[in-house]
N, C-alpha and C positions, 0 to 999 in steps of 0.2 A: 145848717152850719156851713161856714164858709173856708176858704182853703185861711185866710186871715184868720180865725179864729181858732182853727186846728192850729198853727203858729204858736196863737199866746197860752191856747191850755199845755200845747206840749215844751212850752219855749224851745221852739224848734227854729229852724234858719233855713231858709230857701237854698237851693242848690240849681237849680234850673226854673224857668217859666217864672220870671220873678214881675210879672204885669200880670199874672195868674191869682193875685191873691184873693179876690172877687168871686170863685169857682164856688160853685155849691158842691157840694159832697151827700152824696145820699145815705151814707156810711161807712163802718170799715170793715174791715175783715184782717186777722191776723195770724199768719201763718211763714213758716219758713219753707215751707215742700211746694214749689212751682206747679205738680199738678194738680194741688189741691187747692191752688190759688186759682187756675186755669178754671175747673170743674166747681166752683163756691162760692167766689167772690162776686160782686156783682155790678152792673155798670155802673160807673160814678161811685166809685167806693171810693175812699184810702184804703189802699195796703199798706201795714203796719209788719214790720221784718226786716232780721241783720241778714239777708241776703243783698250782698255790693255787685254781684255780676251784669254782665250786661244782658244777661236774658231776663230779666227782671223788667226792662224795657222794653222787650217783646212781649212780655204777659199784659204790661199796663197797657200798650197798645193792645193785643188782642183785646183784652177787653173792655176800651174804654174806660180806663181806672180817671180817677179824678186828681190821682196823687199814690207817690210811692212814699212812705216814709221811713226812713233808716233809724231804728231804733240803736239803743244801748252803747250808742259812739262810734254803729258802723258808718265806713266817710266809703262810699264810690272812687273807683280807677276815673282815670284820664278818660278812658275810653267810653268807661260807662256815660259819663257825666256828656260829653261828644255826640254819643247818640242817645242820649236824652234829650239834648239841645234843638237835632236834626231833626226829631220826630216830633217835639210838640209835648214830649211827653213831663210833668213836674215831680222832681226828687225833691224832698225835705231830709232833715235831719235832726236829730235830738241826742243827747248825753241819756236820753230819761230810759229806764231798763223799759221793755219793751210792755212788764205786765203793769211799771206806772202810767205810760203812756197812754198804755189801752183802759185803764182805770179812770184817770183824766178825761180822756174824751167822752167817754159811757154815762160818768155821771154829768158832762156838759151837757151832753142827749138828754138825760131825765131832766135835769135842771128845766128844759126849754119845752117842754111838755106842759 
């Protein structure tokens, strides 16, 4: 699955890396606790979390994420969004609560099996 099609299952909206749509995703992982996103997730995932800080962008960098996505109508600060832009790193966003979201995508997984 591609960062474009995480898009239309979650009707989400890009927030940064918007020539990113193309990104494969190896999957997600979703969590709000940083160290357990640090210690779980895996390279190339989406993270799925209303965590808007700007460390959120040091995790996706450490590890390679493929995508941060802000669940349940959380929007990122100035700042976040700034250094997401400097690093490379792609934020999305969504209205959708975070367990339709992850519902949505899970069965797009099975779907494609």
């Amino acid at each position: 699955m591609n960062l474009k099609e995480v898009l239309e299952k979650t009707e989400a909206r890009m927030i940064t890396g918007e020539s990113e749509t193309d990104r494969e995703c190896r999957g997600f992982y979703v969590s709000d606790l940083l160290s357990d996103v640090m210690g779980n997730a895996g390279e190339g995932e989406v993270w799925l979390t209303i965590q808007t800080h700007s460390n959120v962008v040091a995790v996706a960098l450490l590890l390679n994420l493929a995508a941060v996505l802000f669940t349940a109508g959380a929007e990122p600060d100035a700042t976040t969004i700034e250094k997401a832009r400097a690093e490379g790193v792609v934020l999305l966003a969504t209205a959708l609560p975070t367990f339709e979201a992850a519902g949505r995508l899970y069965r797009a997984l099975m779907e494609e099996k």
